[in-house]
Steps between C-alpha positions, in 0.01 A plus 500: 500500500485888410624580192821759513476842289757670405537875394398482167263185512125589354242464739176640324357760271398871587128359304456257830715672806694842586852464573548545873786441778814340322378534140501721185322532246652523098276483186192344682725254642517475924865369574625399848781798590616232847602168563162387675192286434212623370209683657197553362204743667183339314276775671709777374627352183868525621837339396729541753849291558568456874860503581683166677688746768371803480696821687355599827206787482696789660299688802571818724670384787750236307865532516643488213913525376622692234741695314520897462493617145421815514474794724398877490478733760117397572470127469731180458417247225564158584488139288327230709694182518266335745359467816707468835326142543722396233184509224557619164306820423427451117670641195611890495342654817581844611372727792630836596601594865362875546740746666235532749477152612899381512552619843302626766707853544504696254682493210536786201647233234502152454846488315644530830331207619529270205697440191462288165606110612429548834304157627230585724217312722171737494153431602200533251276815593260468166469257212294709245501689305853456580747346719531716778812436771642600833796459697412742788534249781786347629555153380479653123752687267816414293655139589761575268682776328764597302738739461348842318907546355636170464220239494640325825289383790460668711562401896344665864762624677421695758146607418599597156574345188829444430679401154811297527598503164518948532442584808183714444211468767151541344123515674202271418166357675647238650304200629520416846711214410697615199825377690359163384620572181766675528821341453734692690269602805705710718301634760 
C-alpha cells in the first residue's frame, strides 16, 4: 500500500535529494507541500510528491470558464474557474483577454465589451509565459452579466441587454448562446 503524505510530512534531507514538484525545503529539511505519495528521481537525486488528482495541464486551444476581474481599456483580466469539460483548472489561475483578440471587428476599449463579474467562456491562445485568451469567435464571450448600476442580471431582449430591475440596456461580447443563461430571454 503507498504511504499518504501530507503537506507538512518530511520526506528527506537537502544532504541526499533537492526538493522538487510538491515539496519545500526549510532548514535542510524536504517537506511534502501536497497530499500525494512520494516520488523519488534516484538518477537526479529528486524528492518530489505526486499529487492523487492533480488539475488538468492547461494548453492553447482549451476552453476554459471564468470570471472578469478586471478590465482596462487594452486587455480584460479574468480568474479561471475551470475548463468547459467540467475539469477543475487548479488553484488561482488568471489569463488576460487582449483588446485585440475579444472580437473580430474592431474595438477601441474593452470596458465596453466587458465589466468586473461578468462570467465568460474564452479559448486559450498561449499558456506561457502567461495565460493568454480569446473570445473572437462566435460561440465565446460573457454567459452572464450583471447590471453596471444595480448589480441585476442582466436579460437579451431584443439584441441588447436589458436590466429588469432599472431598465438600463448595456453592451457585452456575448456568446452565441448567452440566452442560455439568461433568465428573462426576451428575444
Amino acid at each position: 500500500m503507498t504511504e499518504l503524505l501530507m503537506p507538512g510530512d518530511e520526506l528527506a534531507t537537502s544532504e541526499e535529494y533537492i526538493s522538487g514538484d510538491g515539496t519545500y525545503e526549510d532548514d535542510g529539511i524536504i517537506y511534502a507541500a501536497i497530499i500525494g505519495q512520494k516520488d523519488f528521481d534516484e538518477a537526479e537525486k529528486i524528492a518530489k510528491v505526486k499529487a492523487f488528482n492533480p488539475p488538468p495541464i492547461l494548453k492553447p486551444g482549451d476552453i476554459i470558464l471564468g470570471e472578469v476581474t478586471n478590465v482596462s481599456n487594452s486587455i480584460a483580466n479574468i480568474n479561471i474557474s475551470g475548463l468547459e469539460n467540467g475539469k477543475t483548472a487548479g488553484n488561482n489561475l488568471s489569463g488576460v483577454v487582449h483588446v485585440s483578440k475579444i472580437k473580430e471587428d474592431y474595438i477601441k476599449d474593452a470596458r465596453h465589451e466587458f465589466h468586473i463579474g461578468d462570467m465568460i467562456r474564452a479559448r486559450i491562445e498561449q499558456v506561457e509565459p502567461s495565460i493568454q485568451l480569446a473570445t473572437n469567435a462566435e460561440e465565446f464571450g460573457v454567459l452572464k452579466a450583471r447590471c453596471f448600476r444595480c448589480r441585476g442580471i442582466l436579460s437579451n431582449k431584443d439584441g441588447s441587454l436589458f436590466c429588469p430591475v432599472c431598465e438600463r440596456t448595456e453592451s457585452r461580447k456575448l456568446a452565441g448562446d448567452f440566452h442560455r443563461y439568461s433568465p428573462y430571454h426576451q428575444d
